[in-house]
N, C-alpha and C positions, 0 to 999 in steps of 0.2 A: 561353181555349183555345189550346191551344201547335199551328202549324202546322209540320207536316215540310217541312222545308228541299228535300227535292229536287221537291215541288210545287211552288216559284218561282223556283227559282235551276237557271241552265244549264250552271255547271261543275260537273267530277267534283270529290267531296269529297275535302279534301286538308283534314288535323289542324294545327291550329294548331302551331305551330311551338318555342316559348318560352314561359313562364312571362306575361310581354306582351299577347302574341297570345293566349294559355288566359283572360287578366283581360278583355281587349280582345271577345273572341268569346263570353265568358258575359255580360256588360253588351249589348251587342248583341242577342243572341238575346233575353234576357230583357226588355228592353222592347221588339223587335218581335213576343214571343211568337211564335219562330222555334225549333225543339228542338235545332239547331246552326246555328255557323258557319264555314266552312274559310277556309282562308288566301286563297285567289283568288275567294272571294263577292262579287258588288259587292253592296253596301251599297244600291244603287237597286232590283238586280232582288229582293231579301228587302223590297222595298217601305217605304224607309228615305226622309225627307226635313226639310227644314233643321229644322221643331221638334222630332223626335224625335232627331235629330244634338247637339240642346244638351241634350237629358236622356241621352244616353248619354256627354257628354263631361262634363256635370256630376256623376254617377255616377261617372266614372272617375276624377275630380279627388278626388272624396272615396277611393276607395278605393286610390289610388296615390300623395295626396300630391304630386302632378303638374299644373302646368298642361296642359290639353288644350284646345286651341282647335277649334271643332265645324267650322269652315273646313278643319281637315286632312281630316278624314271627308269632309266635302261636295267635298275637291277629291281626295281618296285615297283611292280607296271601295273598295277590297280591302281584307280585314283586315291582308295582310302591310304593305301597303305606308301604312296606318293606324298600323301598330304604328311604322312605322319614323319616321313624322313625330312623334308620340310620344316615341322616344328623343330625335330630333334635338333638339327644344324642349327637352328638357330636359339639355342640355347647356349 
């Protein structure tokens, strides 16, 4: 059962941003069984923590081709600012 996002989260929705953030916040919502997630969500209050963080960053390693270390998420828990350790690493 998918829960509506503005039942647990206390910021105003705000759309992901980039192509990123669009991959970044459909992996997210889909394994918190969350129906979105916006750029300034934290990641704690959608009720997110360290084992569900290595199945969303192993999800995104496979669909991006990308290392993502689940330590970004657990220490950058907004989407944007998830997405942006995301680039950094893979630079």
């Amino acid at each position: 059962m998918t829960q509506n996002r503005d039942a647990v989260c206390q910021a105003a929705y705000e759309a992901p941003a980039d192509e990123l953030e669009k991959e970044a916040a459909a992996v997210i919502a889909e394994v918190l069984g969350i129906d979105q997630v916006g750029r300034r969500d934290s990641y704690y209050e959608l009720g997110g923590a360290s084992l569900t963080a290595i199945r969303i960053c192993a999800r995104l390693e496979r669909r991006l081709g990308l290392r993502v270390d689940p330590a970004w998420l657990l220490d950058h828990d907004e989407l944007a600012d998830f997405a942006e350790q995301i680039r950094l690493g893979a630079q």
